[in-house]
C-alpha positions in Angstrom: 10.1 -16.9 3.3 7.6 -19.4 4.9 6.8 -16.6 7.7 5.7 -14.4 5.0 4.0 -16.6 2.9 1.5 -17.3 5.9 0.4 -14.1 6.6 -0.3 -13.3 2.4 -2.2 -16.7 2.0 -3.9 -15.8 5.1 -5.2 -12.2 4.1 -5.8 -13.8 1.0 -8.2 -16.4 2.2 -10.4 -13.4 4.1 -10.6 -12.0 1.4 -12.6 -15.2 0.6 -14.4 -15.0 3.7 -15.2 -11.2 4.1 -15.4 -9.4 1.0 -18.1 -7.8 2.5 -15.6 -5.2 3.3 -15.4 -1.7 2.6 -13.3 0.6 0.4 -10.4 2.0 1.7 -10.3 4.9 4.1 -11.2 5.1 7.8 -12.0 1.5 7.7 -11.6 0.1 11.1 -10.2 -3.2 10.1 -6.6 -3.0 8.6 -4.8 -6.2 7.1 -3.0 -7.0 10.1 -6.0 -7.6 11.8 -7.4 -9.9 8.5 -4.4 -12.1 8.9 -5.0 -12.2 12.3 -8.2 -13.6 11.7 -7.9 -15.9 9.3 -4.5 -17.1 10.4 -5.9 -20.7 11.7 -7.2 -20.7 7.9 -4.1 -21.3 6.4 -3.4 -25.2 6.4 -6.6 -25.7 5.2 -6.7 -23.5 2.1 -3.3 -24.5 1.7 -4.0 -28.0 1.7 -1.4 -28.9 4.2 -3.9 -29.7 7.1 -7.8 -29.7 8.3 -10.3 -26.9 9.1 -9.7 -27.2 12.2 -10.3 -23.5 14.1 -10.2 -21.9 10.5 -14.3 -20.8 11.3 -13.8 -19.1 14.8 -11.9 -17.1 12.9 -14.0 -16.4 9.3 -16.6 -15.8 12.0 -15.1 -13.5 14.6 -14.1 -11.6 11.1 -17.4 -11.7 9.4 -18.2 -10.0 13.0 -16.3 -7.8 13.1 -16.9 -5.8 9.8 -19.7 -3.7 10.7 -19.9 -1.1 8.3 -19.8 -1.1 4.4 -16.2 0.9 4.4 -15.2 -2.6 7.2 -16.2 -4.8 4.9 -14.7 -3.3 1.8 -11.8 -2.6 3.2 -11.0 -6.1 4.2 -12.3 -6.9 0.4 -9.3 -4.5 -0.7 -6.7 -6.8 2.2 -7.6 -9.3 0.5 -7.6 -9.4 -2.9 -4.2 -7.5 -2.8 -2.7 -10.5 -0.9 -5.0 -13.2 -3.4 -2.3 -13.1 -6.5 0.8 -13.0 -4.5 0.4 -16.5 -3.2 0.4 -19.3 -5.7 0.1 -22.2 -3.0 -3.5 -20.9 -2.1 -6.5 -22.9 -3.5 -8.6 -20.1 -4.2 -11.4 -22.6 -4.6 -11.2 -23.7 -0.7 -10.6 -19.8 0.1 -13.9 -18.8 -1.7 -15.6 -22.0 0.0 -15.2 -21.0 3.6 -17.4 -18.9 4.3 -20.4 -21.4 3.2 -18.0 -24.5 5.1 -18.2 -22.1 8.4 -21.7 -20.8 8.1 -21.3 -17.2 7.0 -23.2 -15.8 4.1 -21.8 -13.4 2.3 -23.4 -11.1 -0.5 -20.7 -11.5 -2.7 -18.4 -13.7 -4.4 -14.9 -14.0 -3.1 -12.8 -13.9 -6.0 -9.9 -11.6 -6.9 -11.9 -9.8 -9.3 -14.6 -8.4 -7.0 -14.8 -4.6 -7.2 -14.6 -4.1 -3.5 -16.0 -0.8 -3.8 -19.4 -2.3 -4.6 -19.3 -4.0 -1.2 -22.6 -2.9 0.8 
């Protein structure tokens, strides 16, 4: 159950971090690379260990949506992943992308309507 729970929190907490994705579609970035991502993210916002390398990967993320249907599509990744985990802080998910540098135009918070994600 653990192995599952990682990847969810994980998706969850770029959703935090890049919900300047785009709608669904041909979106270039799919969950599995989100969780990919933000996988070294998951102690923290979990509160089970430090930042540690959680910002190479809100960056390389941040990066990596180019394009408004990217960055709403990672919005979407995420916010279907935020209420499935109840051991996520959501506060320290919507903090990291100010912790690592990263400003985003949007709030990162399940009820963002992705598809106003620029």
């Amino acid at each position: 159950m653990a192995g599952i729970i990682r990847p969810m929190c994980i998706l969850l907490i770029a959703a935090v971090l890049a919900m300047a994705v785009a709608p669904r579609g041909e979106a270039a970035i799919g969950c599995g690379t989100v969780v990919s991502y933000l996988n070294p993210c998951l102690p923290y916002v979990t509160n089970k260990g430090p930042l540690g390398s959680c910002c190479g990967g809100v960056k390389g993320l941040y990066g990596a949506a180019q394009t408004a249907q990217d960055r709403q599509s990672v919005c979407s990744c995420l916010k279907s992943l935020a209420g499935s985990y109840k051991d996520v802080d959501l506060n320290k998910a919507a903090g990291l992308p100010g912790q690592c540098g990263v400003n985003i135009p949007y709030k990162i918070s399940p009820s963002t309507d992705c598809s106003k994600v620029n």
